[in-house]
Wavefront OBJ file of the C-alpha trace (Angstrom):
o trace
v 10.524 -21.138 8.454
v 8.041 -19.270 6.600
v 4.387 -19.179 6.432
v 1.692 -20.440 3.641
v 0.897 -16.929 2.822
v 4.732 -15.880 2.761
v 5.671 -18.491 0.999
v 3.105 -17.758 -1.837
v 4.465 -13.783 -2.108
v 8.053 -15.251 -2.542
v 6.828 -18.031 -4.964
v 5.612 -14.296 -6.643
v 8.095 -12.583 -6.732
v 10.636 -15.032 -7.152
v 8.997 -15.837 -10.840
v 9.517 -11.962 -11.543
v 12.209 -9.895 -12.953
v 10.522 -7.008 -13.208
v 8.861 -4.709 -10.148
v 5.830 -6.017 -8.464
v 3.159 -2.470 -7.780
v 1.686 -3.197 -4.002
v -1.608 -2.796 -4.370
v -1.763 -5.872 -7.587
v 0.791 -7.549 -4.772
v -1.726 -7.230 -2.133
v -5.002 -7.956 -4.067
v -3.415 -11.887 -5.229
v -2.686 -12.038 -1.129
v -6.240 -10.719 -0.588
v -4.222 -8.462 2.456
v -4.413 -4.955 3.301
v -1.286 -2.957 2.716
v -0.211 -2.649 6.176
v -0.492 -6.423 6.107
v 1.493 -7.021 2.954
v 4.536 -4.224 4.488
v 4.497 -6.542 7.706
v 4.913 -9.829 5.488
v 8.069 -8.576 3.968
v 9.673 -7.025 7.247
v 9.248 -10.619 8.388
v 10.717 -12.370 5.407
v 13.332 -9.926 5.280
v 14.351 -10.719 8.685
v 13.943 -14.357 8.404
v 16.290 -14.061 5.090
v 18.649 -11.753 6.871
v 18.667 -14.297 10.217
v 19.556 -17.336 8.059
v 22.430 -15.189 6.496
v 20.587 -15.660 2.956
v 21.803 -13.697 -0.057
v 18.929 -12.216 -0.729
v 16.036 -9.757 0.544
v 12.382 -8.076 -1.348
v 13.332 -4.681 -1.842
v 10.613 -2.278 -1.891
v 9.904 1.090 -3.454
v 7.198 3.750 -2.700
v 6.812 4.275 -6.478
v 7.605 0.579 -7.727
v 6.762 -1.579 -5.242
v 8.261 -4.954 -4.436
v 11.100 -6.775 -6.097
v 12.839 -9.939 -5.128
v 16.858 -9.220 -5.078
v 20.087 -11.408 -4.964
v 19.991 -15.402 -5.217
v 16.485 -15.660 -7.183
v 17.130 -19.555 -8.025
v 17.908 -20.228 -4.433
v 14.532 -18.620 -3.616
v 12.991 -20.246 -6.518
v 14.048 -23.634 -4.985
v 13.083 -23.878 -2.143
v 9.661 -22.596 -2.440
v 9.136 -25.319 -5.509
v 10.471 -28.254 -2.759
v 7.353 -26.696 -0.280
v 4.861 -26.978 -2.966
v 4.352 -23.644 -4.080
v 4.736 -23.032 -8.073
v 7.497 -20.224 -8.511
v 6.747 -19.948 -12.099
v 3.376 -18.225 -11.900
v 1.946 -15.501 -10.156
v -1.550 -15.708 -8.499
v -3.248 -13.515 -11.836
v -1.617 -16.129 -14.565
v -2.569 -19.079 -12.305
v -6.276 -18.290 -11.768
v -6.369 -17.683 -15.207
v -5.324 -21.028 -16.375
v -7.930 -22.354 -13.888
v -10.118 -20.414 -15.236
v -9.618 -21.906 -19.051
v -9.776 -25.353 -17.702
v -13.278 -24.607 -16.660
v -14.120 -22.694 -20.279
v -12.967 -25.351 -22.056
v -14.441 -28.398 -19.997
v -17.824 -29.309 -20.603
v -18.644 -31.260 -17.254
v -17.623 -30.903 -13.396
v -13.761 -31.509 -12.944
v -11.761 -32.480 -9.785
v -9.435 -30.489 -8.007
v -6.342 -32.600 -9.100
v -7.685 -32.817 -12.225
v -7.434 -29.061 -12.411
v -4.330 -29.096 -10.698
v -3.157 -31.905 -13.599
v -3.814 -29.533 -16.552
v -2.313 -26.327 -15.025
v 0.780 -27.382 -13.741
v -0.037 -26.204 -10.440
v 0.070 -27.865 -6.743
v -3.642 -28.883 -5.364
v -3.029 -26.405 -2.508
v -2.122 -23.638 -5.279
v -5.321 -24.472 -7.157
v -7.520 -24.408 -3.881
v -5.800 -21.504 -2.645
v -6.524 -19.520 -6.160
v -10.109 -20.727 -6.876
v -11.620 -18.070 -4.328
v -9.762 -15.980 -6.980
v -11.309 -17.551 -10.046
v -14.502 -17.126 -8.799
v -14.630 -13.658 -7.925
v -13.704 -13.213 -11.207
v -16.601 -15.324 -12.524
v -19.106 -13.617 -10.444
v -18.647 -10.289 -12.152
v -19.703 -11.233 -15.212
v -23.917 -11.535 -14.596
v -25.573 -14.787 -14.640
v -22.035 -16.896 -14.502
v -21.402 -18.631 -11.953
v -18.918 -21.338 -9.944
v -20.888 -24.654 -9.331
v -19.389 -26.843 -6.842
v -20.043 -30.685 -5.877
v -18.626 -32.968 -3.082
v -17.957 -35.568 -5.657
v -17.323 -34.442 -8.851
v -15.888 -31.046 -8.386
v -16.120 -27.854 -10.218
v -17.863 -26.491 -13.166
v -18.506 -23.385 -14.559
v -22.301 -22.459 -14.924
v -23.130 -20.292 -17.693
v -25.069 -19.536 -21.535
v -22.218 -19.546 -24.587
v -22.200 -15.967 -25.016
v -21.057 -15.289 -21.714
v -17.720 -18.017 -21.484
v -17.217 -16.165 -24.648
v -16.810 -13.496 -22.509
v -14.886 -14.828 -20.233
v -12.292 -16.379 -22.719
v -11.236 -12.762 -23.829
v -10.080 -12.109 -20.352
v -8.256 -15.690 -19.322
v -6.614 -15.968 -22.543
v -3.617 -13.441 -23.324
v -1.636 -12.405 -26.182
v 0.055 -15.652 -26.254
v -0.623 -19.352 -25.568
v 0.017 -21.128 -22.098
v 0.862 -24.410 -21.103
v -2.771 -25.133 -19.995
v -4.057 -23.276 -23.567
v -1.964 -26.269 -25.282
v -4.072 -28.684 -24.045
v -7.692 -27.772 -25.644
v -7.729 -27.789 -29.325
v -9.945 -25.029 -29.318
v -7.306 -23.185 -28.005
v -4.455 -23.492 -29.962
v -7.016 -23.194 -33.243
v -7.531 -19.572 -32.224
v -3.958 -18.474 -31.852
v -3.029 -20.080 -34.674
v -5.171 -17.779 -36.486
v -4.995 -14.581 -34.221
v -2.472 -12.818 -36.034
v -4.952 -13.196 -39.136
v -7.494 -12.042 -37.541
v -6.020 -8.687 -35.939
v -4.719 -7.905 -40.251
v -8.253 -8.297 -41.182
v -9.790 -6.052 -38.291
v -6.905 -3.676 -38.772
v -7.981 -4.070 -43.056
v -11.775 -2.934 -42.220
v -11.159 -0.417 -39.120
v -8.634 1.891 -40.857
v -10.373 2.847 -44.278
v -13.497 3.532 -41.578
v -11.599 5.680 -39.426
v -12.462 2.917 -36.793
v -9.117 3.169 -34.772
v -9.963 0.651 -31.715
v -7.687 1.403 -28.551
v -4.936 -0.954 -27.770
v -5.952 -3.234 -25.336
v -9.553 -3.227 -26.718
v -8.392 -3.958 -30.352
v -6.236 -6.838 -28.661
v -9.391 -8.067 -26.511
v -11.854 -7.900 -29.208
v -9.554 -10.078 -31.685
v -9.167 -12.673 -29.281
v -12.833 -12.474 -29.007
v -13.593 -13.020 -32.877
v -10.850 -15.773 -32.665
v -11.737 -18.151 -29.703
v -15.498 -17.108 -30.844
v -15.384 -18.962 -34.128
v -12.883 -21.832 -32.831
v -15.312 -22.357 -30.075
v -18.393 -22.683 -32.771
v -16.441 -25.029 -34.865
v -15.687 -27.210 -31.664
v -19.360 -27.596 -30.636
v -19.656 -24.633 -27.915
v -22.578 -23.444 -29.343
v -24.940 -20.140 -29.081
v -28.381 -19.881 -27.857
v -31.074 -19.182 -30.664
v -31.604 -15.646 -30.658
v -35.385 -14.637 -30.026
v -35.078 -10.664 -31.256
v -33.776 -9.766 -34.259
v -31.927 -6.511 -34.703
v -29.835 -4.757 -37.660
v -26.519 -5.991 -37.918
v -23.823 -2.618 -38.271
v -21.993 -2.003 -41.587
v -18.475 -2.421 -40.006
v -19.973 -6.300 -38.497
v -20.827 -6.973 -41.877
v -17.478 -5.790 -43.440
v -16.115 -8.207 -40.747
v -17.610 -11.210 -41.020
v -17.626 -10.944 -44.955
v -13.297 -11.161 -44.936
v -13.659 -13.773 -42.833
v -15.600 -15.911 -44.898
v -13.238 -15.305 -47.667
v -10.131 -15.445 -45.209
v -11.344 -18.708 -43.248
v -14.445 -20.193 -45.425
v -16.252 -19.107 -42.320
v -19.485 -18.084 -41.885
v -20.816 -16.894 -38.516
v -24.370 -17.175 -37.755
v -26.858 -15.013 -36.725
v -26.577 -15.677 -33.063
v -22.493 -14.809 -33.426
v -23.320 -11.465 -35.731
v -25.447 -9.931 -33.163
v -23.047 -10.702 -30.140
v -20.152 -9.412 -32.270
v -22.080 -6.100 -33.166
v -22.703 -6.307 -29.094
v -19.157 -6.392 -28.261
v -18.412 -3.910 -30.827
v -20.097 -1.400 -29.505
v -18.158 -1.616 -26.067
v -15.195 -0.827 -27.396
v -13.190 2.098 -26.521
v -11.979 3.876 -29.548
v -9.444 6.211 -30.386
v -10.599 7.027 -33.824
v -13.448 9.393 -35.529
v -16.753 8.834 -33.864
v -19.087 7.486 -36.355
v -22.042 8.028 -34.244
v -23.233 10.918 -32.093
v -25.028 10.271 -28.991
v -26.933 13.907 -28.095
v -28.332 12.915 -24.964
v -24.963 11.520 -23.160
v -23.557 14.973 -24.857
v -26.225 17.494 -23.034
v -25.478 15.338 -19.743
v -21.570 16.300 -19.621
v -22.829 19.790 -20.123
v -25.197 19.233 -17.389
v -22.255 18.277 -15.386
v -19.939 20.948 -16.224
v -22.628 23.538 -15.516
v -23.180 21.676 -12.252
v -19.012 22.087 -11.601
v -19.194 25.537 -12.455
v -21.889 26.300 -10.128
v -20.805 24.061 -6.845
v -17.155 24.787 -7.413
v -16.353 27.841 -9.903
v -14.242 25.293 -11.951
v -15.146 26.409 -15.784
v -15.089 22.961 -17.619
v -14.881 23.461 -21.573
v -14.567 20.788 -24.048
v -14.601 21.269 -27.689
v -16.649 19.089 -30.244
v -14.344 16.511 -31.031
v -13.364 15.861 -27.138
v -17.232 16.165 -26.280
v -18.095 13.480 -28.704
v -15.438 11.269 -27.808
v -16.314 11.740 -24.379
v -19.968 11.289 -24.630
v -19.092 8.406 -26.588
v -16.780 6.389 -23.873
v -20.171 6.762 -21.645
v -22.073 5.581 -23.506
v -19.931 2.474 -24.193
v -19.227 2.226 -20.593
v -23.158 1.567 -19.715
v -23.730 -1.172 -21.994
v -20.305 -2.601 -20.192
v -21.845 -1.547 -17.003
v -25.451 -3.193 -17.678
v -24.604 -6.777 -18.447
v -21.653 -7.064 -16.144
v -18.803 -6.818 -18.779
v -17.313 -3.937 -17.373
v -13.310 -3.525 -17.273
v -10.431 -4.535 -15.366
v -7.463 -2.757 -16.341
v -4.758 -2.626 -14.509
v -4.318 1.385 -13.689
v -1.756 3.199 -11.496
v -2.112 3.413 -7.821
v -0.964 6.672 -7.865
v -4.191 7.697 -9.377
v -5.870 9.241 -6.199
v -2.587 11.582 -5.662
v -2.165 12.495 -9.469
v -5.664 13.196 -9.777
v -7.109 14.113 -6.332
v -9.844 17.056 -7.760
v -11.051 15.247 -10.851
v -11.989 11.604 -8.692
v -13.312 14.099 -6.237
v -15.606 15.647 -9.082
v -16.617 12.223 -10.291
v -17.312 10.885 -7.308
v -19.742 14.193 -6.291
v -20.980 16.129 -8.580
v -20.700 13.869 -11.594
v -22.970 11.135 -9.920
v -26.161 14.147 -9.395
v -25.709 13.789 -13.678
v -24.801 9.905 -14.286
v -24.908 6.512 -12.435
v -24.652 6.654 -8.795
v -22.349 4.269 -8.709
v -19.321 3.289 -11.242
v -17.815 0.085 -10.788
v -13.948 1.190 -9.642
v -12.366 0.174 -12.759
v -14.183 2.018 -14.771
v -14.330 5.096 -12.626
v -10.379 5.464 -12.713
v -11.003 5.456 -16.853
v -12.888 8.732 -16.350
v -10.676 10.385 -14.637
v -8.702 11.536 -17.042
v -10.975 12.539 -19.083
v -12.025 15.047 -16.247
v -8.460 16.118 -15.644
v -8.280 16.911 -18.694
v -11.034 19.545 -18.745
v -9.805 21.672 -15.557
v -8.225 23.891 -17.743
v -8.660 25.304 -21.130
v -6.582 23.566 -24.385
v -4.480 25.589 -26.218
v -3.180 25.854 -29.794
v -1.657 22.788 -31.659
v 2.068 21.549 -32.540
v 3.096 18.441 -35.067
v 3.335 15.189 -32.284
v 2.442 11.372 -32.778
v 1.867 9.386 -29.690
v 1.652 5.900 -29.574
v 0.341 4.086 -26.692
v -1.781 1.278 -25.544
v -2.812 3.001 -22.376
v -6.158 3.678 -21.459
v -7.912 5.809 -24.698
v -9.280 8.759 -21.632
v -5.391 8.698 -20.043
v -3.778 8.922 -23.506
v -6.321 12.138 -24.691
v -5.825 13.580 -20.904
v -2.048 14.011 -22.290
v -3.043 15.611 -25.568
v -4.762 18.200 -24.061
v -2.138 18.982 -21.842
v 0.327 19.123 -24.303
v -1.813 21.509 -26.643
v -1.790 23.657 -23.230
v 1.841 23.867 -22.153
v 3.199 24.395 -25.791
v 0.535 26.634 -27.595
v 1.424 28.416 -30.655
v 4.135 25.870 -31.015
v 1.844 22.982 -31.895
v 0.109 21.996 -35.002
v -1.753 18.475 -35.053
v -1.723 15.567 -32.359
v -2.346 12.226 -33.727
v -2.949 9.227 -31.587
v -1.824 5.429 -32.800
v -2.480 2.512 -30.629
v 0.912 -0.413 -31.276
v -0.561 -2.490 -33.535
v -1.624 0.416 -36.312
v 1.618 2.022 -35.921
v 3.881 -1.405 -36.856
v 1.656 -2.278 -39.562
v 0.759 1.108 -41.262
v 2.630 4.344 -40.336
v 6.259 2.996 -39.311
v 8.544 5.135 -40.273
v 6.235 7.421 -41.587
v 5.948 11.326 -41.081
v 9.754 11.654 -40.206
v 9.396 15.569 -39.327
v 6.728 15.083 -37.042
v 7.854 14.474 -33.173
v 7.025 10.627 -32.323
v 6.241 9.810 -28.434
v 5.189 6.584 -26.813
v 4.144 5.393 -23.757
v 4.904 1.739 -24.186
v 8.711 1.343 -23.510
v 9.772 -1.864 -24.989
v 8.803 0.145 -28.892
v 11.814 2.436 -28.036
v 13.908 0.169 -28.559
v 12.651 -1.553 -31.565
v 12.328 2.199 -33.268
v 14.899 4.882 -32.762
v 12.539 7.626 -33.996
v 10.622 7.207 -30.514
v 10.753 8.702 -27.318
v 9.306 7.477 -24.259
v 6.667 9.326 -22.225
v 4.907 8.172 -18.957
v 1.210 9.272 -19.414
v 1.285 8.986 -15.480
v 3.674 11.415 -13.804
v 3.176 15.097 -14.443
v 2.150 16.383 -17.818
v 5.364 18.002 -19.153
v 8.032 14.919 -20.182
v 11.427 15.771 -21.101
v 12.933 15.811 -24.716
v 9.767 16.217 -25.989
v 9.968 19.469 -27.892
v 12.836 21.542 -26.437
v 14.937 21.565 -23.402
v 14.520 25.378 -23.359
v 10.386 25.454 -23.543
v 10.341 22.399 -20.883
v 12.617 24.471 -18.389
v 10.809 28.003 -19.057
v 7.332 26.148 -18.499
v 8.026 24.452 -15.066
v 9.942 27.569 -13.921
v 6.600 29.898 -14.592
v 4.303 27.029 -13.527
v 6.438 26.761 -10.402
v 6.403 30.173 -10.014
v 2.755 30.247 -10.071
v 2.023 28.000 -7.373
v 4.922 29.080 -5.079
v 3.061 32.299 -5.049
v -0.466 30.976 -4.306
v 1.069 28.443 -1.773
v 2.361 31.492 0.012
v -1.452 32.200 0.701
v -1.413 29.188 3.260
v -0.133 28.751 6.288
v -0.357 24.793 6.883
v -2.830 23.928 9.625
v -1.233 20.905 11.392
v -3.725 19.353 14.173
v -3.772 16.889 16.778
v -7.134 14.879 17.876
v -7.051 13.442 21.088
v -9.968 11.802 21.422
v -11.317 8.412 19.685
v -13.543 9.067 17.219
v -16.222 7.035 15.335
v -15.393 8.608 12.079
v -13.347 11.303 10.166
v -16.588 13.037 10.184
v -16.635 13.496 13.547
v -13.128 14.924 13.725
v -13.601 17.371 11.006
v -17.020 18.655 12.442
v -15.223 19.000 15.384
v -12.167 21.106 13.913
v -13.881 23.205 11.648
v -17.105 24.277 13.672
v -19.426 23.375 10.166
v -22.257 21.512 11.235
v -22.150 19.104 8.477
v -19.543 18.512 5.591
v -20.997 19.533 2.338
v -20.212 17.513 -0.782
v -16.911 15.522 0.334
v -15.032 12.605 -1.461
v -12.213 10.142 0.314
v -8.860 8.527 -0.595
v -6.960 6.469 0.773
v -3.363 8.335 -0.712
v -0.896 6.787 1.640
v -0.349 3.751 4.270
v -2.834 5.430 7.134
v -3.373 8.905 5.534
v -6.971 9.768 4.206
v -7.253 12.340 2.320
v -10.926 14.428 2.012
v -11.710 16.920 -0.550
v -14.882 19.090 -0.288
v -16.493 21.774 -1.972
v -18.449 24.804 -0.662
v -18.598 27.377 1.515
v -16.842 31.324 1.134
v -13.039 30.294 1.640
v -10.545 27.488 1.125
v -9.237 25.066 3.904
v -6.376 22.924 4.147
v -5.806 21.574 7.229
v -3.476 18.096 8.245
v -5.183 16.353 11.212
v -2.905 13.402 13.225
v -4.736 11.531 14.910
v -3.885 10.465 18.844
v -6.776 7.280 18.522
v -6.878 5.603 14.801
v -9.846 4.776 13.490
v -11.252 2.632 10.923
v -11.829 3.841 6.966
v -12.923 1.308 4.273
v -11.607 -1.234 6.081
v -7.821 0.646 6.490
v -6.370 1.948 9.691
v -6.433 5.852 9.789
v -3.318 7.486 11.425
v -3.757 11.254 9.370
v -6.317 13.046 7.925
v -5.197 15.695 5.033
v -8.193 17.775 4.465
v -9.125 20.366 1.304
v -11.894 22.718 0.871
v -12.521 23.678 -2.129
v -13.891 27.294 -1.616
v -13.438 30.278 -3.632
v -13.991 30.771 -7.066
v -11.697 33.247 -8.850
v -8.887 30.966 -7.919
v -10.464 27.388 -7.546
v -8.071 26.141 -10.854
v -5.589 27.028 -8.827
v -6.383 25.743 -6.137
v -6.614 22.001 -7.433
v -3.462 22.387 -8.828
v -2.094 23.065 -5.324
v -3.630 20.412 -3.876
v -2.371 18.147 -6.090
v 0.884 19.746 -5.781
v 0.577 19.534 -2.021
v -0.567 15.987 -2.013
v 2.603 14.509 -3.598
v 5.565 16.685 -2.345
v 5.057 14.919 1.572
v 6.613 12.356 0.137
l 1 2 3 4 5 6 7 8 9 10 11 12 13 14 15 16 17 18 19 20 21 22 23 24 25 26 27 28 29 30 31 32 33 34 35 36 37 38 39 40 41 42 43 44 45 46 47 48 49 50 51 52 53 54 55 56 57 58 59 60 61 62 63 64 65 66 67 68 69 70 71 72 73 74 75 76 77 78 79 80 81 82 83 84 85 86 87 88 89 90 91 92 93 94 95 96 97 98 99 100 101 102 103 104 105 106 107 108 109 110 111 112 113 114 115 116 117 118 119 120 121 122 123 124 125 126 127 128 129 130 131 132 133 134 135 136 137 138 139 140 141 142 143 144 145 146 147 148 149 150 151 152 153 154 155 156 157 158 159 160 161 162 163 164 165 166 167 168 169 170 171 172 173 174 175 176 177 178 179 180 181 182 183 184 185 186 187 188 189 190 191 192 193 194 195 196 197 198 199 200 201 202 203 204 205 206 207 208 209 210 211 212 213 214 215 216 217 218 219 220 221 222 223 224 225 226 227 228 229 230 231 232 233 234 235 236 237 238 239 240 241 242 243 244 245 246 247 248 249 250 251 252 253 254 255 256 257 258 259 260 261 262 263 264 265 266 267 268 269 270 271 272 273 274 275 276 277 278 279 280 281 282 283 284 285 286 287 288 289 290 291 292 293 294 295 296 297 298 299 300 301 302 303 304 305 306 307 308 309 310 311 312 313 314 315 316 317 318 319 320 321 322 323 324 325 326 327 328 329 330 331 332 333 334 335 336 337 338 339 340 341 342 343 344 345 346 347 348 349 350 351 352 353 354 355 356 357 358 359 360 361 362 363 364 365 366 367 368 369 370 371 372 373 374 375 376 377 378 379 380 381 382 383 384 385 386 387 388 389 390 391 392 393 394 395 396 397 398 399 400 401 402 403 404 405 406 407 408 409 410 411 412 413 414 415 416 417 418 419 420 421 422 423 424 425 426 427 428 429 430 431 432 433 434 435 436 437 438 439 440 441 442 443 444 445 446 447 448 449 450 451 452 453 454 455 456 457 458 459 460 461 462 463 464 465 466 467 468 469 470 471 472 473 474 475 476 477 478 479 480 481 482 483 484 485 486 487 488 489 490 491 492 493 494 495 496 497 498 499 500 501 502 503 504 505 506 507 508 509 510 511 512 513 514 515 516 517 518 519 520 521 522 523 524 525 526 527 528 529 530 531 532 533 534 535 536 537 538 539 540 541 542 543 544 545 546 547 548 549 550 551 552 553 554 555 556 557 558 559 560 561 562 563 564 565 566 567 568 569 570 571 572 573 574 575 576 577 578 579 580 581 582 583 584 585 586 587
């Protein structure tokens, strides 16, 4: 009745309460978008044909959620072989610990044995596991006729690994490897004495990273004591203060002692971490690039970019954390909105143009969408200061993008912003500061603490309830105001191209006379709409461009092209404002 590949989405989202976003949905399919909407028009109908209680309801903000008779769904994909429990990300990552944990080739059914999972769901999900090897340099996925798979790489680098295939908590597979359950029996320990050296330091690690990193020092040490041993270290270098502090309440927590080879790759890892609190080092060079950059803004675009010293240095400092990630293939993968390229169309524009003529040419796409907040944040100027605590496990640049707004919209009104990641705020400042406003962006705290309000760091700046009803509806009215008046300035330019063309290049040469497109970024915002921002030239342009013939865009098929020129400068701040504006009411 229904295909492999069908079958595998409901397995999906049949083991899911919650909604499913369509672009994770699509990446464990490996399909396009358009691909993954034609999968559940089919299923639908097949469900609907059958006269089955149920149907995948879908959302343009959520995404895809499996309604009615779940357990009926659940069924029958378990009788076909497919594992309903687990989606494609926890099942990779099981596979994934098998081949951490085992120290010669193992079958496929062996695999399949230790995580619970059909052979045809472990061969299916291997292509998986090793794309997710091969980003991390020098590991690899060795495979033999006979004996099957092993995972090829130095100590340090499963170490790696481990961070990302083991979670917060324990799974099935985890129970079988000693080494395993030794580290989350003493992760809880751990995080106390990281949290016990960080905070008198000022060292306040994000979230995630804090979470990441204590796994790390965790499965590190059970992994020593369990024979996975380091390579000698040929270069010695000084060991950080903070390392030392470390490793010293360890020995008296655990009677451990880590070696040298450990020390140095824990100082490593330490120094990729994104962190929320004081910087304790300055990094001058990465500091006169971002001025570079916003001088080179200033002059392509007429955007003004200021930052003051604390927001430069924690800037310059996430860059220079993200190219040590960058350089030895440890970069991120967090899991950010897909919204990102329609609630921040300008900023990924200026990353992807005129901050590459300053930095790397090329930013591995996780890491890119972690910038762009930090350049969001500096398209307009921060105001004064009000008493607010957020707490939030988001992404450190998204979380400091929403500071700064708030010290814009409510000026004179604010006084201090403080930032807490989950972890600090349980263990030190519950309950503390009652007259201060408390926000978070992690919704299951709200309930858990009544002095909390919820805030998504993703939709538009200004949240409700934060400070007053009054100041909220007095700030949208004169924002709104604002832009109905500059978007009275435009008279939308709707276009038809007849003709096939070999590339939205082509068309836009064609419909604007220019002879070449001057500094231009892409996005794919919608199911067959591209969206290109450029910048130069004496006026702005807007124009929306249907195409008669689609044509092919990073690997999507193009119906629309929505086109913005950034152009001139008196009113450019404006003007990304509109087009963000613009870019989310055709919806």
């Amino acid at each position: 009745m229904f295909s492999e590949r069908e079958l595998i989405l409901l397995a999906i989202l049949s083991g899911r309460e919650e909604w499913m976003p369509g672009k994770a949905l699509a990446e464990m399919l490996e399909v396009g978008n358009r691909t993954l909407q034609s999968e559940v028009a089919t299923i639908n109908a097949i469900l609907s044909k059958h006269s089955l209680s149920s149907r995948i309801a879908s959302n343009n903000r959520l995404g895809y959620r499996l309604e009615g008779n779940r357990d009926q769904i659940r069924k029958y994909v378990s009788e076909k072989g497919v594992d309903p429990a687990r989606d494609a990300f926890e099942s990779a990552n099981n596979i994934l610990t098998v081949l951490l944990y085992e120290r010669d080739y193992i079958t496929l059914n062996e695999i399949a044995e230790k995580t619970f999972l059909a052979a045809s769901s472990v061969s299916f999900n291997l292509e998986k596991v090793r794309k997710m090897i091969g980003r991390t340099k020098d590991a690899k996925l060795l495979v033999h006729p006979r004996k099957g798979y092993k995972l090829e790489a130095e100590e340090y680098l499963k170490r790696m690994l481990s961070v990302n295939a083991l979670s917060d908590e324990i799974s099935e597979t985890g129970r079988l490897y000693p080494e395993v359950v030794e580290g989350y029996e003493i992760l809880d320990e751990v995080k106390k004495i990281l949290i016990s050296v960080f905070v008198p330091e000022q060292y306040i690690v994000e979230g995630k990273a804090f979470d990441a990193f204590s796994r790390y020092c965790a499965f590190s040490m059970t992994r020593q004591l369990n024979g996975f041993l380091l390579d000698p270290v040929k270069e010695d270098h000084k060991i950080g203060e903070t390392i030392e502090k470390i490793a010293a309440s360890f020995a008296k927590e655990f009677n451990y002692g880590f070696s040298k080879e450990e020390l140095y790759l824990l100082d490593d890892r330490l120094e990729e971490l994104n962190v929320i609190g004081t910087a304790k080092k300055d990094y001058p060079e990465t500091e006169k690039q971002i001025r570079d950059f916003f001088n080179v803004v200033e002059e392509e675009t007429g955007l003004i970019m200021k930052a003051d010293e604390d927001y430069l240095k924690r800037m310059s400092e996430h860059l220079y954390r993200m190219n040590r990630r960058v350089d030895v293939g440890n970069y991120l993968r967090t899991k950010d909105p897909e919204s990102i390229e329609k609630q921040y169309p300008v900023a990924l524009h200026l990353l992807r143009t005129c901050f590459r003529k300053v930095f790397r040419e090329v930013i591995p796409g996780n890491e890119e969408r972690l910038l762009v907040p930090y350049i969001s944040a500096l398209l307009t100027s921060p105001g004064l200061k009000v008493d607010i605590r957020i707490i939030s496990d988001q992404p450190v640049g998204e979380i400091y993008r929403f500071r700064m707004n708030l010290y814009e919209t409510y000026g004179p009104l604010i006084g201090r912003i403080r930032i807490f990641p989950t972890y600090l705020y349980e263990e030190r400042f519950l309950n503390t500061d009652k007259d201060a406003i408390w926000l978070t962006s992690e919704e299951e705290l709200v309930f858990r603490h009544k002095e909390l309000t919820y805030i998504d760091l993703y939709k538009e700046q200004y949240q409700n309830s934060l400070i007053s009803g009054m100041i909220l509806e007095r700030s949208e009215e004169m924002k709104e105001r604002i832009f109905s008046a500059f978007e009275k300035e435009f008279k939308e330019e709707e276009t038809v191209f007849e003709k096939k063309a070999a590339g939205y290049e082509e068309v836009l040469t064609s419909l604007t006379g220019e002879e070449r497109l001057l500094d231009t970024s892409t996005s794919i915002i919608d199911n067959g709409t591209l969206l290109v921002i450029s910048h130069g030239g004496k006026d702005h342009i807007r124009k929306r461009i249907r195409l008669e013939e689609p044509l092919e865009h990073g690997g999507r098929i193009i119906g629309e092209i929505l086109y913005f020129r950034i152009g001139r400068r008196e009113d450019a701040a404006r003007f990304c404002e509109y087009i963000r504006k613009t870019v989310n009411k055709r919806n």
